[in-house]
C-alpha positions as CSV (number, residue, x, y, z in Angstrom):
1,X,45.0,216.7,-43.2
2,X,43.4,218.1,-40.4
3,X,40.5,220.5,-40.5
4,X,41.0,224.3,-39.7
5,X,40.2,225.4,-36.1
6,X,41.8,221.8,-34.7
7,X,44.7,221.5,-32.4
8,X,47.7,220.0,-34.2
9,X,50.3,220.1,-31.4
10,X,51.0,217.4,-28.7
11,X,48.4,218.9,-26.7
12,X,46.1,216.4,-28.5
13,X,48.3,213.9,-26.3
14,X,47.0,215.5,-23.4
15,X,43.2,214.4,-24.0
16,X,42.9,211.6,-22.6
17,X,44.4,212.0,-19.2
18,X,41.9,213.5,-16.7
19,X,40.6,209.7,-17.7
20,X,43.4,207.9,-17.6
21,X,45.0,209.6,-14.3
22,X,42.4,209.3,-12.1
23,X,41.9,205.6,-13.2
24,X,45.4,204.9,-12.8
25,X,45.6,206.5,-9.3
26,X,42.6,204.6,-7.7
27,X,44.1,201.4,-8.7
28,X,47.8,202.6,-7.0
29,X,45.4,203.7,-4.0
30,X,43.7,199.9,-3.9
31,X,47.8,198.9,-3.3
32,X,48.2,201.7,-0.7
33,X,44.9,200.8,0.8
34,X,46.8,200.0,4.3
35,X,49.0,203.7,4.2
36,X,46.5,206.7,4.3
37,X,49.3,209.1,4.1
38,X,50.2,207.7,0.3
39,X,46.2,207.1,-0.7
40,X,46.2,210.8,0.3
41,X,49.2,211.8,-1.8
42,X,48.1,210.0,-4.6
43,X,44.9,211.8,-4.9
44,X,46.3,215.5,-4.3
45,X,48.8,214.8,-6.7
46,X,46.5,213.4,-9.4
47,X,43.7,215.8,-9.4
48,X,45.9,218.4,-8.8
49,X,47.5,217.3,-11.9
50,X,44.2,216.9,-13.6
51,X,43.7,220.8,-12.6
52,X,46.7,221.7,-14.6
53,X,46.3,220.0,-17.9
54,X,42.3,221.0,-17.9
55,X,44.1,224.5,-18.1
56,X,46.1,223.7,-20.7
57,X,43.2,222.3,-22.2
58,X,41.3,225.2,-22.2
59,X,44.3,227.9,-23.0
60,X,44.3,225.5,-26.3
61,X,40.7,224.7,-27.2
62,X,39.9,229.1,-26.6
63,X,42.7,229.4,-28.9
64,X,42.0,227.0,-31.9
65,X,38.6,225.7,-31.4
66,X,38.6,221.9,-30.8
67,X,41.2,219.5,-29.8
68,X,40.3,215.7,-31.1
69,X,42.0,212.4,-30.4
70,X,40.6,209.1,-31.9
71,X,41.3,206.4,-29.7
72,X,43.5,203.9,-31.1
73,X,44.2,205.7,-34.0
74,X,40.5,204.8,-35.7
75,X,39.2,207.9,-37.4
76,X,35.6,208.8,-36.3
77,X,33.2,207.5,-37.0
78,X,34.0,204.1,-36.1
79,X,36.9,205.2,-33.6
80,X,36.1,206.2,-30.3
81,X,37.1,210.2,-30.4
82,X,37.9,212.2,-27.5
83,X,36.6,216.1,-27.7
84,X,37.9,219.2,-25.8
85,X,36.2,222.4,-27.1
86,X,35.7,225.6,-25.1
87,X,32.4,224.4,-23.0
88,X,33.9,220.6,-22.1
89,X,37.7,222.5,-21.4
90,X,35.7,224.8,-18.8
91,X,33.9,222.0,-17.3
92,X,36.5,220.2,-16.9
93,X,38.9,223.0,-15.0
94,X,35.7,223.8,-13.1
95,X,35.0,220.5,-11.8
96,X,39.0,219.5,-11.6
97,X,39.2,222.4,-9.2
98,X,36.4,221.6,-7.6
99,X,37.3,218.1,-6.7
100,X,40.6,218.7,-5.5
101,X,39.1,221.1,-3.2
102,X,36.5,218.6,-1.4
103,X,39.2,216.5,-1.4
104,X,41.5,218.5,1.1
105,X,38.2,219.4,3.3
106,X,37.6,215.5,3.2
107,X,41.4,215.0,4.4
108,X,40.8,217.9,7.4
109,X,37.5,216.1,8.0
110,X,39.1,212.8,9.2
111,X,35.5,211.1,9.1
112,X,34.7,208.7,6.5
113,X,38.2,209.5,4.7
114,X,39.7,208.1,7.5
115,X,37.5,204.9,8.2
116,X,37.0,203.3,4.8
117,X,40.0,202.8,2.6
118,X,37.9,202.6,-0.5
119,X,37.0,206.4,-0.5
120,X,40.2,207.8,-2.2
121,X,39.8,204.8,-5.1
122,X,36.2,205.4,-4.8
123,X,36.7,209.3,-5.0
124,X,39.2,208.9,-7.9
125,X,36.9,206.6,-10.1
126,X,34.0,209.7,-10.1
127,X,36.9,211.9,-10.8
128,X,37.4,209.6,-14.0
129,X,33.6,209.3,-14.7
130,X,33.1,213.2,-14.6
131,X,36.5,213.8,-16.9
132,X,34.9,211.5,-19.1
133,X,31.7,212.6,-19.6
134,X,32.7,216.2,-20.6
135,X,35.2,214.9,-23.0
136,X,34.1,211.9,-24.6
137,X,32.4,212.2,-28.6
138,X,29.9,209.9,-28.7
139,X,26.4,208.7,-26.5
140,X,27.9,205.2,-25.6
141,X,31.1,206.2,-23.9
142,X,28.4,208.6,-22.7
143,X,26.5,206.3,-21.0
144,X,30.2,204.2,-19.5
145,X,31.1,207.6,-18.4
146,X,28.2,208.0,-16.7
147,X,27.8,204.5,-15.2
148,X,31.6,204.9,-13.8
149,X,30.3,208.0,-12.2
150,X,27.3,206.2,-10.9
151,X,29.0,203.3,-9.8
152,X,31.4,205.1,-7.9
153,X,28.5,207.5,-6.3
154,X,26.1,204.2,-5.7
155,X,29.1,203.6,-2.9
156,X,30.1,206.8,-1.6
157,X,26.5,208.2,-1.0
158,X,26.2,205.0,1.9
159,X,29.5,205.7,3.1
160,X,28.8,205.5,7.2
161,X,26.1,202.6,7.2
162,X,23.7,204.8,8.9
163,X,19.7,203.2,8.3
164,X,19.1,207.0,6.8
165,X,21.8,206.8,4.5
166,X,20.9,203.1,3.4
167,X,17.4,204.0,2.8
168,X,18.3,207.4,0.5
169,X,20.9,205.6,-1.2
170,X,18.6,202.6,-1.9
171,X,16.3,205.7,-3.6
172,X,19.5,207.2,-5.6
173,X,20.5,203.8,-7.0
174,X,17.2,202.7,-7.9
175,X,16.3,206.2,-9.6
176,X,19.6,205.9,-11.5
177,X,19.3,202.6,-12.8
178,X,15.9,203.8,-14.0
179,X,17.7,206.4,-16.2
180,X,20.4,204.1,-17.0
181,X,17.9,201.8,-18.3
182,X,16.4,204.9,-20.4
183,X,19.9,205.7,-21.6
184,X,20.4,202.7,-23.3
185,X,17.2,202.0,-24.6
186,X,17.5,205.6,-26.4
187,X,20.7,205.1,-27.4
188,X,19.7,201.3,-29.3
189,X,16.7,203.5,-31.2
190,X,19.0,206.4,-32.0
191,X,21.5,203.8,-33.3
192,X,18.0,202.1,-35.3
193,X,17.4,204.9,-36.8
194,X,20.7,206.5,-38.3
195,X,23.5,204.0,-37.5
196,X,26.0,205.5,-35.6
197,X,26.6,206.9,-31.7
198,X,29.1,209.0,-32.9
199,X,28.1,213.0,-31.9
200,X,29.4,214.1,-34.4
201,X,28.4,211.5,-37.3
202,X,24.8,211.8,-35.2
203,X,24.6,215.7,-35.7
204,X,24.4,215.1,-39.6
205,X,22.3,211.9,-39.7
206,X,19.8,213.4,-37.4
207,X,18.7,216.2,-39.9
208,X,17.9,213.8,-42.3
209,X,15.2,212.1,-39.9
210,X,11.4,213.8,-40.1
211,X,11.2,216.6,-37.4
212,X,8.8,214.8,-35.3
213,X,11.7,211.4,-35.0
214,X,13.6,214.7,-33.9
215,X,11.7,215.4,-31.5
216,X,10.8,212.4,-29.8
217,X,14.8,211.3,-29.2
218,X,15.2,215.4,-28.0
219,X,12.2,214.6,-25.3
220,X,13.8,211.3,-24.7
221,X,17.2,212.5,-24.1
222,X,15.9,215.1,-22.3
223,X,14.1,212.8,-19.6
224,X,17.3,210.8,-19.4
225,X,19.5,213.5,-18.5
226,X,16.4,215.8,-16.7
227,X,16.2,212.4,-13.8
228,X,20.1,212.8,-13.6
229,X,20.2,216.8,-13.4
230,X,17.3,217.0,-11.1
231,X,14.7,218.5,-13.5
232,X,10.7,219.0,-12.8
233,X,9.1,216.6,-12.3
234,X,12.1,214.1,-12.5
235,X,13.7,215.6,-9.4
236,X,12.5,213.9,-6.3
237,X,15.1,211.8,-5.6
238,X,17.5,214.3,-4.9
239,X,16.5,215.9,-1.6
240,X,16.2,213.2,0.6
241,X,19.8,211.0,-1.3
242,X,22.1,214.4,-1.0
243,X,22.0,215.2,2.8
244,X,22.0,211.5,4.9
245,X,25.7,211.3,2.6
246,X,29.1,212.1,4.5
247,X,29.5,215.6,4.3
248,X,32.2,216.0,1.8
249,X,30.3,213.9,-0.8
250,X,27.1,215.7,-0.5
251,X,29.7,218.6,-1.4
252,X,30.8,217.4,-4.4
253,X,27.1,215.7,-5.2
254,X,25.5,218.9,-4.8
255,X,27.8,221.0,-6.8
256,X,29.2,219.0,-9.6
257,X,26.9,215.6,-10.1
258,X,23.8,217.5,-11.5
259,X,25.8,219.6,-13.8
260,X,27.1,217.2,-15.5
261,X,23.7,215.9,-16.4
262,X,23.0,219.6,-17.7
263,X,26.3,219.4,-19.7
264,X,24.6,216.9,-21.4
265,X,21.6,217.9,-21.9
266,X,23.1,221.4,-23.4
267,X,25.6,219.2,-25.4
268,X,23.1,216.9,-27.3
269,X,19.8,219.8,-27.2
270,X,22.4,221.9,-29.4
271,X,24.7,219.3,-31.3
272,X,22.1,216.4,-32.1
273,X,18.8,218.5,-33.0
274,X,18.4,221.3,-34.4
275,X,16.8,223.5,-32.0
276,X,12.8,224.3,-32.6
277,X,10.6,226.2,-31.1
278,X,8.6,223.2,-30.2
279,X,11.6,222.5,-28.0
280,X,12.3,225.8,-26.9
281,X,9.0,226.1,-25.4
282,X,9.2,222.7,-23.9
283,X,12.7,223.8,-21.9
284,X,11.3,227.0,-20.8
285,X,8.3,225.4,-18.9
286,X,10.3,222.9,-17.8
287,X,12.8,226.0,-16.5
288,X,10.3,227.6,-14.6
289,X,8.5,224.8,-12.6
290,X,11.7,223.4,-11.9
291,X,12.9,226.9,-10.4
292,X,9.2,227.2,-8.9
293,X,8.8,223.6,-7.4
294,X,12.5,223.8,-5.9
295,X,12.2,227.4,-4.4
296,X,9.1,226.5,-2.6
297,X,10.4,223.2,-1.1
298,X,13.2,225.2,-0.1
299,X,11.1,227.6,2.1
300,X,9.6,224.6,3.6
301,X,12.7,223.0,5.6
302,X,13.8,223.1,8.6
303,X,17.5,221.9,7.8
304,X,20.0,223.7,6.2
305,X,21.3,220.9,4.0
306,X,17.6,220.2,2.8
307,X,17.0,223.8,1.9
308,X,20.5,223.9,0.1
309,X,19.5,220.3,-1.5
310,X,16.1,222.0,-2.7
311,X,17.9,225.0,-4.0
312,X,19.8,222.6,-6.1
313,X,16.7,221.9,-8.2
314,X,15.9,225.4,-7.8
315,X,19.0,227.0,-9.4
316,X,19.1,223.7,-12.5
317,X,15.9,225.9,-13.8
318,X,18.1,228.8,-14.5
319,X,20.6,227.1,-16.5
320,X,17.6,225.3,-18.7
321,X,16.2,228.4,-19.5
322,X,19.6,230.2,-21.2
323,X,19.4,227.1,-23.2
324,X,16.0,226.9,-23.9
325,X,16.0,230.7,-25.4
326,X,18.5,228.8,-27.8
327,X,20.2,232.4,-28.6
328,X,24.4,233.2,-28.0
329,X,23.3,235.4,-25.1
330,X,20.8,232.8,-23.5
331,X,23.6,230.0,-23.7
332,X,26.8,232.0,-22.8
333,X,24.3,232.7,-19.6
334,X,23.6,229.5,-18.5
335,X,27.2,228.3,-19.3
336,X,28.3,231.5,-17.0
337,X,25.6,230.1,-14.2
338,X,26.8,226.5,-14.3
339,X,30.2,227.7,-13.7
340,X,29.2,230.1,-11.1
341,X,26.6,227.5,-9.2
342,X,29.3,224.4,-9.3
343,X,31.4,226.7,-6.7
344,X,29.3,228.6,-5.2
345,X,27.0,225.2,-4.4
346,X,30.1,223.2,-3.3
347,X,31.2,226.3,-1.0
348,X,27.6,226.3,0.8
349,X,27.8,222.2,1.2
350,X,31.0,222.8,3.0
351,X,29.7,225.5,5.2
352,X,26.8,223.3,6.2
353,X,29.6,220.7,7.2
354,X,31.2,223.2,9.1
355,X,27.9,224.0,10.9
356,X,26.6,220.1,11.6
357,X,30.3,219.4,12.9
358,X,30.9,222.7,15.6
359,X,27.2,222.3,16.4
360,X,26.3,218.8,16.2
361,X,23.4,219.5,14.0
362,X,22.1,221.2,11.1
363,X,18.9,221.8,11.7
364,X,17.4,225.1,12.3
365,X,15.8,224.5,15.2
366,X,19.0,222.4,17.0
367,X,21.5,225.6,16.1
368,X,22.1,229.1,16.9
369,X,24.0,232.1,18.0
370,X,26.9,230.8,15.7
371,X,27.8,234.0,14.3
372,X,29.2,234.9,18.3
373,X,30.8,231.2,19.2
374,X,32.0,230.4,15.5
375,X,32.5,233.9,13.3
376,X,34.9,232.0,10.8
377,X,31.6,230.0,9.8
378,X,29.3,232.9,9.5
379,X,31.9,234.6,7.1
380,X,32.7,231.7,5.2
381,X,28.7,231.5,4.7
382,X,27.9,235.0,4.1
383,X,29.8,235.0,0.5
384,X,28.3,232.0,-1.3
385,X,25.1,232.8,0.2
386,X,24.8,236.4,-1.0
387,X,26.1,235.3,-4.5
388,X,23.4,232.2,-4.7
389,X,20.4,234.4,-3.9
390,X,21.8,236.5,-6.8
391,X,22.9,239.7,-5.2
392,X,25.2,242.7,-6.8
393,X,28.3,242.5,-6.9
394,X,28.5,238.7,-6.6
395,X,28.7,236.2,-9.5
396,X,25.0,235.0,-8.8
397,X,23.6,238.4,-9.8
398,X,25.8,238.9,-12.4
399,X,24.9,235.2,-14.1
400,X,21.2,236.3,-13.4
401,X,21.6,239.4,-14.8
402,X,22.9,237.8,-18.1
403,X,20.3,235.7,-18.1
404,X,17.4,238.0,-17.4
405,X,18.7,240.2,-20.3
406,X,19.1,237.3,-22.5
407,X,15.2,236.5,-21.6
408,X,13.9,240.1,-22.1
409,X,16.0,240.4,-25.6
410,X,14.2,237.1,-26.8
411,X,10.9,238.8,-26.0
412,X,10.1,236.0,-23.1
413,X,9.1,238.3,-20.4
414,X,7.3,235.5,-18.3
415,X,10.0,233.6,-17.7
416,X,12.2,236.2,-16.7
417,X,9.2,237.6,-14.1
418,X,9.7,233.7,-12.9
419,X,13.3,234.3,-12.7
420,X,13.2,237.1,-10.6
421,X,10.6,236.3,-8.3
422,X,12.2,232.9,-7.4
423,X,15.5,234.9,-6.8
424,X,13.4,237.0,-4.0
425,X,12.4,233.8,-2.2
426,X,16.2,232.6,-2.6
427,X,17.3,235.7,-0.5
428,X,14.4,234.6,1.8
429,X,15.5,231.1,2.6
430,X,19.2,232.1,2.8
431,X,17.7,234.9,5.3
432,X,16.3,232.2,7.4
433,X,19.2,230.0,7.4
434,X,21.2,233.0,8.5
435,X,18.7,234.2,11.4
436,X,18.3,230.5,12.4
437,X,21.7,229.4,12.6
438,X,23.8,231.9,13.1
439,X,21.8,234.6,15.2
440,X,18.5,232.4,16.5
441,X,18.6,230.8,20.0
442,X,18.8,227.3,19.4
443,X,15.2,225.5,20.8
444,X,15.9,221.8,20.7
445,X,18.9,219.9,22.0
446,X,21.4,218.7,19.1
447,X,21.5,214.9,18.4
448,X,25.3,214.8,18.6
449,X,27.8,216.7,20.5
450,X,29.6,219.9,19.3
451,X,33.1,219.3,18.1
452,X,35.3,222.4,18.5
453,X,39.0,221.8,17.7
454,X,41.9,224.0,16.3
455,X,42.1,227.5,16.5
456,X,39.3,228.7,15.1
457,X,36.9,226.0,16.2
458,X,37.5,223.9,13.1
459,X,40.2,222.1,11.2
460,X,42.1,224.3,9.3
461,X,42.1,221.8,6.1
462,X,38.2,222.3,6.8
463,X,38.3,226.1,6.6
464,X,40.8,226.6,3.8
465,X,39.4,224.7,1.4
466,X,35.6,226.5,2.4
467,X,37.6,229.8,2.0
468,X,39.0,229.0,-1.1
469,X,35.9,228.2,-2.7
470,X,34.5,231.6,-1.3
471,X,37.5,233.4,-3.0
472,X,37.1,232.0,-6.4
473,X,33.1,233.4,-6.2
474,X,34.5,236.4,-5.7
475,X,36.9,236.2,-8.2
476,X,34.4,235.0,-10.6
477,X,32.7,238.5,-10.0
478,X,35.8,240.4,-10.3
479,X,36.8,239.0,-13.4
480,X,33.2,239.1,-14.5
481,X,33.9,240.3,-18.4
482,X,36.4,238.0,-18.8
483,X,34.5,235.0,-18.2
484,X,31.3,235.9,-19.6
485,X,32.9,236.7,-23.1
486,X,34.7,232.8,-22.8
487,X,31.0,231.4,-22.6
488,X,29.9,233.8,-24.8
489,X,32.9,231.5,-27.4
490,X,31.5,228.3,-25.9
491,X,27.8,229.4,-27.0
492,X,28.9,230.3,-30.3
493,X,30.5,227.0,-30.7
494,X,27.4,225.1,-29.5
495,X,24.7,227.3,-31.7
496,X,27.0,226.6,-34.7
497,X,28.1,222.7,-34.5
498,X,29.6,223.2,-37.9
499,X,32.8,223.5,-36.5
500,X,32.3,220.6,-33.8
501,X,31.7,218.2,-37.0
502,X,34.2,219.5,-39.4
503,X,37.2,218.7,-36.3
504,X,35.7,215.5,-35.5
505,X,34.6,213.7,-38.7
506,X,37.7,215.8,-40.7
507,X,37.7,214.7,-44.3
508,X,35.0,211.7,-43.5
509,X,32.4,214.1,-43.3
């Protein structure tokens, strides 16, 4: 029998595949390794395949709830179960999209695509690792997911050789083994003290523990995925590892990587504990330095990619503090940000490409006067940066504004004041990286020569793909209600994990 509100069609078939696909095509891309052209094809054609059953995956988990397959044909909790609700379905058409994207600018890029035949297999290993992190139903196959993502990133981020890029990576892996090592440690005392890894099985066991044990493994978990999301004080890895990588995988570690940390932090602060005030309050501090601390080291650089690595931390706070009000208006906003920040982030990363390749640098000082010499650039800039620093009518002021009114209905003014002030000094960095590099005169001497090729001084499977990104911000905005009322779903689902448990555990409950 299966439980009400759970997928019984062959779309449960369909689970497993944005793991499986992706896995599949980066061993055929090892046996291509000597033909570009087919390691290329392969990994259009998979994640473009990927894109299309997330969005069957999402038409079906908005319409019935949850879609579960157990692995093997185990029942939870002993089987491994695979979960698509409404907030892992949107993740995973967000970050789908997203990848095949980067992928085409890393194809019109020709740079470390082209030199090292273990980027597509590399490339379609994260693909996997991300997939399965959004989907999977219990902390182990958690913590695999994430150490397939990892183990893929601990390469790409070197890509090059460069001493820089050795040095930051070093950073990156060492920081992530740390939290690795956390991971597991949390997960052998969650397993010590209620049995089971299962979410689900976890989410009823854990309200039998004393609220303090509850506590402790939220904090715990919290740390784990705050080092991997780029929370305060956990975050200081992240801008020096993000901007020595190759261009297209900053892109895609920028806009994707720290959300899926966030994912999980919403995910087990909502399903494992019940939410306190204790932890409420916790999150909301946590939200504002983090949005403090990032803005600030923003205004401080000098390079574009180091301001748009700092407002990576910067923005993170945001999406903590929806959850951390831990109302259906709190959480549908932060759901709303993540979606609009994994775009809009990746769409600035590729810009800032754009820039370091037509002017051989990206630091502020080294560029200028782009806006006459490259206008494509300066358009293609203009968008994402309007909508990050949270102006009307783009998707950034819109997921603010849900968020602000979430705050002031919850009566937590202060953070809200933090909100808004830290969206001022947004505007002001993305001021100065427009008067620097695209109006200011440049005053130092690049470090590498200006490529200028195709029509509009840039590979068109450079600009498309920046442009494309662009356009779905601005679709974002446009279909504004739309979206906001599917998170809106997804928060109701997360408040209420009822639902969650009856689909996975069924009649084991």
């Amino acid at each position: 029998m299966i439980a009400a509100g759970v997928s019984t069609s062959t779309m449960q078939a369909l689970v497993a595949v944005p793991i499986v696909l992706p896995l599949l095509g980066a061993g055929l891309s090892v046996v291509f390794g000597a033909w570009r052209g087919a390691q290329r094809a392969i990994t259009l054609v998979v994640l473009a395949s990927i894109v299309a059953v997330s969005v069957a995956l999402l038409i079906e988990a908005d319409s019935v709830g949850y879609i579960v397959q157990s692995s093997g044909g185990w029942a939870a909790p002993l089987g491994i179960a695979l979960v698509v609700d409404r907030l892992s379905a949107i993740m995973l058409v967000v970050s789908a999209s997203v990848l095949l994207v980067v992928a085409v600018y890393a194809i019109g890029q020709a740079g470390e695509e082209r030199q090292r035949v273990s980027f597509h297999p590399l490339y379609l290993v994260l693909a996997a690792g991300v997939s399965a992190s959004f989907i999977t139903g219990d902390l182990f196959n958690l913590f695999v997911a994430f150490e397939m993502m990892l183990a893929a990133s601990y390469v790409l981020i070197t890509l090059g050789g460069r001493r820089d890029q050795i040095r930051s990576g070093m950073s990156y892996v060492v920081i992530s083994l740390v939290a690795s090592t956390l991971f597991i440690s949390a997960l052998a005392l969650i397993y010590a003290a209620t049995g089971t890894v299962n979410m689900a099985d976890l989410a009823v066991r854990m309200a039998e523990l004393p609220e303090s044990v509850r506590t402790g493994f939220s904090l715990l978990l919290l740390v784990v995925f705050g080092i991997k999301a780029g929370l305060f004080p956990l975050f200081f890895w992240l801008p020096d590892s993000y901007p020595t990588a190759p261009g297209p995988v900053t892109a895609i570690f920028a806009g994707l990587l720290t959300k899926v940390g966030v994912y999980a932090i919403i995910r087990t602060q909502t399903l494992l504990v019940v939410p306190s005030d204790t932890m409420g309050t916790v999150l909301l501090w946590v939200a504002g330095l983090t949005m403090v601390v990032g803005v600030i080291g923003a205004i401080a650089q000098d390079d574009m990619k180091r301001i748009l690595a700092f407002h990576i931390i910067s923005q993170i706070g945001y999406m903590i503090l929806g959850l951390g009000l831990f109302t259906v208006a709190g959480l549908a906003g932060a759901v709303f940000y993540v979606i609009h920040h994994i775009v809009v982030k990746t769409a600035l990363f590729l810009v800032a490409g754009l820039v370091d390749r037509r002017a051989g640098s990206s630091r502020l000082s080294a560029v200028g006067g782009l806006v006459r010499s490259a206008p494509v650039i300066a358009g293609l800039f203009l968008v994402p940066a309007l909508s990050l620093a949270g102006l009307p009518p783009f998707s950034g002021f819109l997921a603010k504004f849900a968020l602000a009114d979430a705050g002031i209905a919850s009566g937590a003014w202060w953070i809200v004041a933090v909100s808004l002030a830290v969206g001022l000094f947004t505007l002001f960095s993305m001021t100065k990286i427009w008067a620097g590099v695209f109006w200011g005169e440049a005053d130092e001497v690049p470090m590498r020569a200006p490529v200028i090729d195709g029509r509009l001084g840039s590979p068109m499977l450079m600009v498309i793909p920046t442009l494309v990104l662009a356009a779905m911000s601005v679709a974002f905005s446009i279909g504004a209600g739309s979206l906001y009322e599917l998170s809106e779903r997804a928060a109701h689902d997360l408040l209420d994990p009822s639902g969650y448990i009856a689909a996975v555990l069924g009649d084991g409950r």
